[in-house]
C-alpha positions as CSV (number, residue, x, y, z in Angstrom):
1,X,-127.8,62.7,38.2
2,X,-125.2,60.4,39.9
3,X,-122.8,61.8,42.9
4,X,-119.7,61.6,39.4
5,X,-121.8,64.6,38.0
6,X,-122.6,66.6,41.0
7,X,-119.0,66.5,41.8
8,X,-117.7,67.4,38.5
9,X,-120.5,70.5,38.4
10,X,-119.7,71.5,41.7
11,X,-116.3,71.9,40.1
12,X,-117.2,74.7,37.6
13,X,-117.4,77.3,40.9
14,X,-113.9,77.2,41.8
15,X,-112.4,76.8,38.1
16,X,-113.9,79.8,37.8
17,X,-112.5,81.5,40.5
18,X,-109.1,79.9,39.7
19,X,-109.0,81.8,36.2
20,X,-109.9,84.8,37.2
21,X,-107.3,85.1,39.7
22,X,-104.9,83.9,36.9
23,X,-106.8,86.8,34.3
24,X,-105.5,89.0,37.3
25,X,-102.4,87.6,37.4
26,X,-101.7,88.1,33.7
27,X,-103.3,91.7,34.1
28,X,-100.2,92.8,36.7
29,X,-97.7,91.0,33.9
30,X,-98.7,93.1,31.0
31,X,-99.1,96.6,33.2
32,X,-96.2,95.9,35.9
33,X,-93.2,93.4,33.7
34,X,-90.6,96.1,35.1
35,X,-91.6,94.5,38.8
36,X,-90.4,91.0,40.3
37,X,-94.0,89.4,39.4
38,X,-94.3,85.4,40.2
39,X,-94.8,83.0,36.7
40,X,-97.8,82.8,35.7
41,X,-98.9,78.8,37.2
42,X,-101.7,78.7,39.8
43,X,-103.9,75.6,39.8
44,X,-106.2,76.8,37.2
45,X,-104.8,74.4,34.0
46,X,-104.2,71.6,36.0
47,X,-108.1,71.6,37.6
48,X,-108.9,72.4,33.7
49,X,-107.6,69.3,32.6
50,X,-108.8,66.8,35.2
51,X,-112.2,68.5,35.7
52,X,-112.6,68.4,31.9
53,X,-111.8,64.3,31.8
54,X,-113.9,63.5,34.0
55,X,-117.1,65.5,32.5
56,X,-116.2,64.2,29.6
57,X,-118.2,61.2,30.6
58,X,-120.9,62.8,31.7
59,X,-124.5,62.1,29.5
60,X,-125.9,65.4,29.1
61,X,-122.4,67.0,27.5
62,X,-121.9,67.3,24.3
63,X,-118.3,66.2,23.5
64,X,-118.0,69.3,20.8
65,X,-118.6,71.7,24.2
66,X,-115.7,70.5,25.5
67,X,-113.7,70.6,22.9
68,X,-114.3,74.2,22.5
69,X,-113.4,74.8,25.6
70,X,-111.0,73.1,25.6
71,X,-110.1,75.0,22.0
72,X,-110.8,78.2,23.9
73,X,-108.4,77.5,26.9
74,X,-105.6,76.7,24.7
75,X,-105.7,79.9,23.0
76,X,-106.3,82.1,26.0
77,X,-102.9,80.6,27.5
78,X,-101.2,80.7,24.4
79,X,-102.0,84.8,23.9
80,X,-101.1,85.3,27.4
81,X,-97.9,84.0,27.3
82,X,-96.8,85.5,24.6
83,X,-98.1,89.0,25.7
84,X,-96.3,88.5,28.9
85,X,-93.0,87.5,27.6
86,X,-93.2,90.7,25.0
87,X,-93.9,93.0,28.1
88,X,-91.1,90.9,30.1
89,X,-88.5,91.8,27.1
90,X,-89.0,95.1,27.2
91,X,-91.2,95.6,24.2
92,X,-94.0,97.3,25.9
93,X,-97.6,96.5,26.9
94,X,-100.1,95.0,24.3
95,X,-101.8,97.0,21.8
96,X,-105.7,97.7,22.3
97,X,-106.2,95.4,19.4
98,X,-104.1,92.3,21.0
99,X,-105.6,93.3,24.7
100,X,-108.9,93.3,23.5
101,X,-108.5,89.7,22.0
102,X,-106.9,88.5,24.8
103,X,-109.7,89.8,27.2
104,X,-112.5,88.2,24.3
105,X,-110.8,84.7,24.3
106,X,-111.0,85.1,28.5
107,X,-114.9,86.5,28.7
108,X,-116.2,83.4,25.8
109,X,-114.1,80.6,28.0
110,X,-115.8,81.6,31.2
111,X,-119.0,82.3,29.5
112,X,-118.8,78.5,28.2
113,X,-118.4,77.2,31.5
114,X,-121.8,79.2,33.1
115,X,-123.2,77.9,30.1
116,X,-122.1,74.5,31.4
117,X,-123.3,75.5,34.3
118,X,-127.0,76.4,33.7
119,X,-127.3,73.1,31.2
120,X,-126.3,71.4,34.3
121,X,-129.6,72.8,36.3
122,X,-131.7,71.9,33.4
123,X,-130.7,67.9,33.1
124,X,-130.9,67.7,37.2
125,X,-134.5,68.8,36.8
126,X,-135.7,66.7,34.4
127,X,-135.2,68.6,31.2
128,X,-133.2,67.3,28.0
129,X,-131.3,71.0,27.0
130,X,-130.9,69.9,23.6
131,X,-134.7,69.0,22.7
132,X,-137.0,70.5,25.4
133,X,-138.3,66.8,26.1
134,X,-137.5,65.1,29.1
135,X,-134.0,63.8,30.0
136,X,-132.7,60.2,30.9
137,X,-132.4,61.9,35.0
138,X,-136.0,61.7,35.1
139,X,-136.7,58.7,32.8
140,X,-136.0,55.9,35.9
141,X,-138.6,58.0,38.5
142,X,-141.3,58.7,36.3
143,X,-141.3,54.8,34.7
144,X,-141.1,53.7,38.2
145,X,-144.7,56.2,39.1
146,X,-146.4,54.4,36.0
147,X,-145.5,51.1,37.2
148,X,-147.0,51.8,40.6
149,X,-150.3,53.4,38.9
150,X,-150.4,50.3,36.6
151,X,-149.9,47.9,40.1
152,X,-152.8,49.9,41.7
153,X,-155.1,51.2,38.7
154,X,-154.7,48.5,36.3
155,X,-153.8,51.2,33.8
156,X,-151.7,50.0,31.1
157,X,-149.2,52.3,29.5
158,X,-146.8,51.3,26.5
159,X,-142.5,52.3,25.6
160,X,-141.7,53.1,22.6
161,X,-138.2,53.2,21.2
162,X,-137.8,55.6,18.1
163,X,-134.8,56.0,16.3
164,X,-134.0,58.4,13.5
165,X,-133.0,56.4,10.5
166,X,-129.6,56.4,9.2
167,X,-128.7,58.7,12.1
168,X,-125.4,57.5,13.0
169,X,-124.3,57.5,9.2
170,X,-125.7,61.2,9.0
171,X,-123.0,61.7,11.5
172,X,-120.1,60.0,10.2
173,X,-120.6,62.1,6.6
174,X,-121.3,65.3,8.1
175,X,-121.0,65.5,11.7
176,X,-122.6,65.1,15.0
177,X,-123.5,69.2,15.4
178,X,-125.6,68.5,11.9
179,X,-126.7,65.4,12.9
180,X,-128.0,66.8,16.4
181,X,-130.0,68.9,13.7
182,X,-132.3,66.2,12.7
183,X,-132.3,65.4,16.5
184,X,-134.1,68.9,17.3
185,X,-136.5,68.3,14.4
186,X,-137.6,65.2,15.1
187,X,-137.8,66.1,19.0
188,X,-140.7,68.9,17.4
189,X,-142.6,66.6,15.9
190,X,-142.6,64.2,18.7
191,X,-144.0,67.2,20.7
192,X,-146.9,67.4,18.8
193,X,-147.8,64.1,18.4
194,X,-147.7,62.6,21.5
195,X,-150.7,64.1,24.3
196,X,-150.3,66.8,27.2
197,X,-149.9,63.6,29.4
198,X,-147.8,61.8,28.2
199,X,-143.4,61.7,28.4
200,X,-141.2,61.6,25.7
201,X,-137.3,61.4,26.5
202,X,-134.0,61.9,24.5
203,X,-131.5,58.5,24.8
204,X,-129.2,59.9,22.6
205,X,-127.6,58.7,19.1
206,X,-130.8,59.9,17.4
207,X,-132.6,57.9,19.8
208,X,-135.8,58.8,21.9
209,X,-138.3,56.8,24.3
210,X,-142.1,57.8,24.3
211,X,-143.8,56.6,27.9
212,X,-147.3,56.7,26.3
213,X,-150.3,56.8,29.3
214,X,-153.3,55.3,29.9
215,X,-152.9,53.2,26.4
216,X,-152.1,49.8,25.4
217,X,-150.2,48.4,22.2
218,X,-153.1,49.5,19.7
219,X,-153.0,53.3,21.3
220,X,-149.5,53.4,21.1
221,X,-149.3,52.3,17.5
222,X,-152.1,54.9,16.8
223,X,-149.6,57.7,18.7
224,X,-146.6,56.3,16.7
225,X,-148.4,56.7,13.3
226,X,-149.2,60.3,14.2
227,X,-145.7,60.9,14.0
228,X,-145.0,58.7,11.3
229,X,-147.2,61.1,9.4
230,X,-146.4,63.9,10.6
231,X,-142.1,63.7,9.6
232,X,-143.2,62.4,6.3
233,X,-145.3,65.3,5.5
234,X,-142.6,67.7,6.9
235,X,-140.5,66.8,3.7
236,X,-137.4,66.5,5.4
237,X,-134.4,65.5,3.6
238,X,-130.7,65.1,4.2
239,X,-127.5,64.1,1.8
240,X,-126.3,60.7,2.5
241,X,-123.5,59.1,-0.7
242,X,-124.8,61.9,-2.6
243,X,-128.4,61.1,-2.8
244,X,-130.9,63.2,-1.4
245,X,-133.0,60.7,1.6
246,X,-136.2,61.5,3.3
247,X,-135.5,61.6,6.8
248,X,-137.7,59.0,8.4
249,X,-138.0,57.0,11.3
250,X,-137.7,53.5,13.1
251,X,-140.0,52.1,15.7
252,X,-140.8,50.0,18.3
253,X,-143.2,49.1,21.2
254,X,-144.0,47.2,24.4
255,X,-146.8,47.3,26.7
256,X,-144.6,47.0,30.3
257,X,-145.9,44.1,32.9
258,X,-145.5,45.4,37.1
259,X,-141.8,43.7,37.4
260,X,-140.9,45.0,34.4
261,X,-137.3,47.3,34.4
262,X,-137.0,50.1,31.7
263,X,-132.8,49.7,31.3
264,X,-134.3,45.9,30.2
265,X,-137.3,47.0,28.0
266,X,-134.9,49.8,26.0
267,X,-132.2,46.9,25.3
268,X,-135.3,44.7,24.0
269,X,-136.4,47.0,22.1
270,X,-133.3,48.4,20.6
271,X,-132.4,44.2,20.1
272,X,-135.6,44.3,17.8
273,X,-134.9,47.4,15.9
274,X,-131.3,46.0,15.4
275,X,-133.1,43.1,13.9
276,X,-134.8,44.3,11.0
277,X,-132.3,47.2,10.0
């Protein structure tokens, strides 16, 4: 995880902080308008809004997160506001029923953050949230460890690139939450098919890389056929113009040398994918 992400996780801690002193804030407004109270404007919107650009660009969050978030801390302010100025004009404190939703919108915006929060832990340590495979964090370290074992073993080990087909079209027509559907789904299959040893990783885009151990292009194909099988006799389909597709998948594999670099092997084999789409 690169110093950008710590920094922008770090973050989360004092945003947090920074709204509930606001939620407090907001608190003495609705209970105390008749007193000489300060406006409502601390930091919190302001670190909101550049904390939320800049994990924005982070890998491991999903853009619709942040949008609800985002969704969420729009509303919150808006309700407040409004409360406040009713209280301020004299027309009393809020009803239970416009308290309680005010105090609802507060509790799910900072519950999405900890969420945010936990995710974070996940991805650091090595594990995609979405999937349950490994994430890209790990995928440099662990390539690296079977580069050294193939330097001093002579054990050959082979990359796949798998791609769901049709993936980024799923998502234009129906979304990238459904899409991510498929993504999950897939991510099961590749769980059963590949061996206790060996890696499998999320790239994103409906894209995953299998690190298969201790076998060479043949075994890999072999592993990739397992899978192959296995999604076609799962049955699963999806609506794409209408028609009703089997969802299937695209693949392909190299058997890495010892100066070999795994950003370079991905773009080669994404390059040949390309190629025959």
């Amino acid at each position: 995880m690169t110093n950008t992400t710590h920094s922008s996780l770090r973050a989360i801690s004092p945003l947090i902080d920074e709204y509930a002193e606001w939620y407090g804030d907001v608190l003495r407004c609705f209970f105390y308008a008749e007193e000489d109270l300060p406006p409502l404007d601390n930091n919190a919107d302001a670190l909101f809004v550049k904390w939320r650009d800049t994990i924005l660009n982070q890998e491991f969050v999903e853009q619709e997160a942040i949008e609800r978030l985002s969704s969420l801390q729009a509303e919150m302010k808006e309700t407040a506001l409004s409360l406040c100025a009713a209280a301020s004009e004299g027309r009393g404190k809020p009803s239970v029923a416009d308290f309680d939703k005010f105090t609802n919108l507060f509790y799910s915006f900072i519950s999405n953050l900890r969420r945010l929060e936990k995710d974070s832990v996940l991805e650091d340590s090595g594990i995609d949230v979405l999937t349950g495979l490994r994430s890209k964090n790990a995928m440099h370290a662990d390539f690296d460890k079977e580069l050294e074992r193939l330097a001093r073993r002579g054990k050959p080990f082979c990359l796949s690139l798998a791609r769901i087909d049709n993936y980024e079209k799923i998502a234009a027509e129906h979304g990238r939450e459904h899409a991510r559907e498929f993504t999950k789904i897939v991510a099961g299959y590749i769980k059963k098919s590949v061996r206790s040893f060996d890696d499998a990783y999320r790239l994103g885009s409906g894209e995953f890389l299998l690190c298969l151990k201790q076998a060479d292009v043949t075994g890999g194909i072999a592993a990739l056929e397992r899978l192959r099988r296995m999604l076609e006799a799962s049955g699963t389909t999806y609506r794409l113009g209408g028609q009703e597709v089997l969802l299937t998948m695209s693949c392909c594999i190299a058997e890495p040398v010892h100066d070999d670099k795994v950003d370079d092997l991905i773009d080669h084999l994404r390059a040949d994918l390309n190629a025959v789409e």
